[in-house]
PLY file of the C-alpha trace (Angstrom):
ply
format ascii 1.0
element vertex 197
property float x
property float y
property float z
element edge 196
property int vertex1
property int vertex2
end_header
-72.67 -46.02 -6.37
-68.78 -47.53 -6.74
-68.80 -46.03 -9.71
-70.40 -42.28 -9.09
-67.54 -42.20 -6.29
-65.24 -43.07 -8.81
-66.47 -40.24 -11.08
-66.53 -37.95 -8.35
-62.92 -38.91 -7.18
-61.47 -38.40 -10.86
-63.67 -34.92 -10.92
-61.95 -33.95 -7.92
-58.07 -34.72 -8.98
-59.31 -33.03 -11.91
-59.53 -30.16 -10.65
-57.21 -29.81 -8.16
-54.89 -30.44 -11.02
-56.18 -27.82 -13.00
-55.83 -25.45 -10.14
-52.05 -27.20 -8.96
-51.50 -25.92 -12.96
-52.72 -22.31 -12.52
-50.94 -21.86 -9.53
-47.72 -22.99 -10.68
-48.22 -20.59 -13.90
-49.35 -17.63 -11.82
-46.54 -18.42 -9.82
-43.96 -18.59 -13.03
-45.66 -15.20 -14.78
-44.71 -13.40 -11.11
-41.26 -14.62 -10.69
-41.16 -13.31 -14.45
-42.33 -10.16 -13.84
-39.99 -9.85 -10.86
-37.20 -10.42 -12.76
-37.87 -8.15 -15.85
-38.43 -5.21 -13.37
-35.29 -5.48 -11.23
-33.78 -6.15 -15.01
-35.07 -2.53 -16.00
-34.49 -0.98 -12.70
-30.32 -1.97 -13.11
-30.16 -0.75 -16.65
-31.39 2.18 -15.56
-29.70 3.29 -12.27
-26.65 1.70 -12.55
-25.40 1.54 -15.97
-27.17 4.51 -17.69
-24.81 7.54 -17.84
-27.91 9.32 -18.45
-28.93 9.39 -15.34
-28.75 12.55 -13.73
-28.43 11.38 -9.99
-25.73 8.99 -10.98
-23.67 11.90 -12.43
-23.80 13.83 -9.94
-23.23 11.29 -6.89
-20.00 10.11 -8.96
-18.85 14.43 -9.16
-19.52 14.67 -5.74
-17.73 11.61 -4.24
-14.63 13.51 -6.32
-15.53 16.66 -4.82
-14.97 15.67 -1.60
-11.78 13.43 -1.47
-9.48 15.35 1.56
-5.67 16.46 1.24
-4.21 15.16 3.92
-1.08 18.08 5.14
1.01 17.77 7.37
1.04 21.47 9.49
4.24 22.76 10.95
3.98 25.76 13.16
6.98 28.83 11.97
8.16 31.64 14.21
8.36 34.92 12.05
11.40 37.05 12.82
12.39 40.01 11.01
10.04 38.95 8.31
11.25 35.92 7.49
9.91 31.89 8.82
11.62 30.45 11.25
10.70 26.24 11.04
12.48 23.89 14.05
14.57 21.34 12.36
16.42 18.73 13.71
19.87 17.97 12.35
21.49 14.11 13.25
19.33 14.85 16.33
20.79 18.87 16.99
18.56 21.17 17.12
18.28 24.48 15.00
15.99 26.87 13.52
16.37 27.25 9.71
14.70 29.56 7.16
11.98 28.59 5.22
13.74 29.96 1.98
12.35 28.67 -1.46
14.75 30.62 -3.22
17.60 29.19 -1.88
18.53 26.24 -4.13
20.17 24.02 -1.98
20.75 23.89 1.94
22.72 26.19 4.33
24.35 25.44 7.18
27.17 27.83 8.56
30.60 26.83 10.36
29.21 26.93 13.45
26.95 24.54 13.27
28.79 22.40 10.92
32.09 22.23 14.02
29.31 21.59 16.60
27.70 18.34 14.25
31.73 17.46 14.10
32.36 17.88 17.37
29.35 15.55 18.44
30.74 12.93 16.38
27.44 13.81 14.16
29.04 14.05 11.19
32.24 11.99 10.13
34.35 12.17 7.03
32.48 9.89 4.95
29.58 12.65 5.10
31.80 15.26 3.08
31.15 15.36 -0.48
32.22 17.60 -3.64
32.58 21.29 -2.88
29.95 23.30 -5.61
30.54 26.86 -6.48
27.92 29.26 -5.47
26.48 33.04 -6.24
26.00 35.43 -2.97
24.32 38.55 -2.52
27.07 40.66 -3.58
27.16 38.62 -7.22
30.81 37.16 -6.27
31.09 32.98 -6.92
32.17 30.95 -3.90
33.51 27.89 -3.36
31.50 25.97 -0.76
32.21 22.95 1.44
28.99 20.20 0.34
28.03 17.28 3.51
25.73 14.34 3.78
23.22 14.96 6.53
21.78 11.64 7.53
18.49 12.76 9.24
16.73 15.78 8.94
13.43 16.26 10.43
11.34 19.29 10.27
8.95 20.23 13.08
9.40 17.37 14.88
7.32 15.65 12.33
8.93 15.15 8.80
12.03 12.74 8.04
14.05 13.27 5.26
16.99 11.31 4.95
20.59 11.86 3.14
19.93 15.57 2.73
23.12 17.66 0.96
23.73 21.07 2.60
26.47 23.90 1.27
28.66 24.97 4.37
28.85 28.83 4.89
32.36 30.06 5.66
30.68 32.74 7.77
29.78 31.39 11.15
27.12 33.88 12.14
25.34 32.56 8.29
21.41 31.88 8.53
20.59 28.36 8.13
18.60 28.27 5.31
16.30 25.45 4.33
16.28 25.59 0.48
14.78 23.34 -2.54
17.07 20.40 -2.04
14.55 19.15 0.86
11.21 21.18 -0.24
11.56 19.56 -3.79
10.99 16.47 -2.11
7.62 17.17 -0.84
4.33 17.04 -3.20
3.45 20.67 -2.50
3.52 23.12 0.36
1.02 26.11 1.32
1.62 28.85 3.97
-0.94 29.25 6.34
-0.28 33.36 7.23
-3.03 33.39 9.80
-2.40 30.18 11.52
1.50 30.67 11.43
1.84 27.18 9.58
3.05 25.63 6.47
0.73 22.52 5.18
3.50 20.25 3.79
1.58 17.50 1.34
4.05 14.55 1.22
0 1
1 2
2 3
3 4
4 5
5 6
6 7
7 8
8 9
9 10
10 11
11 12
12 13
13 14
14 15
15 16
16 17
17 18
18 19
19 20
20 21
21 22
22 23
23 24
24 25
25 26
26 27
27 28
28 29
29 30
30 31
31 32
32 33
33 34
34 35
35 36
36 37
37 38
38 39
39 40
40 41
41 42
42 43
43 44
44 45
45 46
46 47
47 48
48 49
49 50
50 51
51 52
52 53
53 54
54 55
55 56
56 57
57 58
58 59
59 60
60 61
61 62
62 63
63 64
64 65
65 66
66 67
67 68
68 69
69 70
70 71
71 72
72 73
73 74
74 75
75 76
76 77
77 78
78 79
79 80
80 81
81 82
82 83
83 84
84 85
85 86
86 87
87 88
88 89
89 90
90 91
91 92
92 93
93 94
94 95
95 96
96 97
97 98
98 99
99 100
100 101
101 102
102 103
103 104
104 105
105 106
106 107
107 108
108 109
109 110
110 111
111 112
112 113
113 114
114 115
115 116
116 117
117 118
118 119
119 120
120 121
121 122
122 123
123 124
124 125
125 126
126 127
127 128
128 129
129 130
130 131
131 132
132 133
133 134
134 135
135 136
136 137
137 138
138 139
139 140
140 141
141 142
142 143
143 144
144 145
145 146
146 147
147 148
148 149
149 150
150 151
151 152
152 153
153 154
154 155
155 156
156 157
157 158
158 159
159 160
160 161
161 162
162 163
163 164
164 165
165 166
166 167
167 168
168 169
169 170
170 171
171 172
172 173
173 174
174 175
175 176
176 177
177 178
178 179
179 180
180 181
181 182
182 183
183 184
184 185
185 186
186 187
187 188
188 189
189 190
190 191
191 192
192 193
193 194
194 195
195 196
């Protein structure tokens, strides 16, 4: 009998070894088969450029990257843009004029920056000779405006602007500032222009 329970015993551990061993390899052959699906599933979705989807998800995340503008309401008058600008903290209105290749400022404004200590002798630089409407070549005063801001809402710093003998000249905003922005678009039916800095 010692030795039937014996038997039996070693029958037993028999076979819970043979089923400890078919477990463990059922075990490995599903982690395996795990593996080699994810495996397939990346090749395909994320490095194929086959894919269709993934074409079109990458176009479409380019698609819809925003501008950001910066708006900046005009007044028109006489049919020209009127934007508010503020000179070393004076306020004006100047013309939106991207013909105009540099600044304009007349007298009148230039004695009133002057007068409010706004503008001081360092700020005068080089004269330049300029074309007016009637064809004739000028000689015009050149100064240094520290701070410029237009609408309230752009800063541009160490602006040059030509100095109008006339004192009843429009201010004219002119290339020397808008060349320093990315781009600009007027905005006819919203009365703005979308600066992109």
């Amino acid at each position: 009998q010692l030795q039937m329970m014996k038997n039996l015993i070693y029958t037993n551990n028999g076979i819970q070894n043979v089923m400890k061993k078919n477990r463990l390899n059922f075990m490995m052959l599903f982690i395996l088969f795990v593996v080699f699906t994810s495996c397939g599933n990346k090749s395909n979705d994320e490095y194929s450029y086959e894919n269709e989807d993934y074409i079109e998800d990458e176009y479409y995340e380019e698609e819809t990257i925003i501008e950001d503008y910066v708006e900046i309401a005009y007044q028109e008058k006489n049919g020209v843009k009127l934007l508010p600008v503020s000179i070393n903290g004076l306020g004006f209105y100047m013309i939106f004029d991207t013909g105009c290749s540099t600044n304009l400022i007349s007298r009148l404004e230039f004695m009133a920056l002057v007068k409010n200590g706004l503008i001081t002798e360092e700020d005068i630089l080089e004269p330049i000779q300029s074309s007016i409407a009637d064809g004739s070549v000028v000689e015009m005063p050149v100064v240094r405006l520290k701070k410029v801001i237009v609408g309230n809402k752009i800063l541009f710093e160490n602006v040059e602007a030509a100095v109008a003998d006339n004192v009843a000249a429009d201010l004219l905003l002119g290339n020397e500032i808008l060349n320093r922005v990315k781009s600009y678009e007027i905005d006819n039916n919203e009365q703005v222009i979308k600066f992109k800095l």
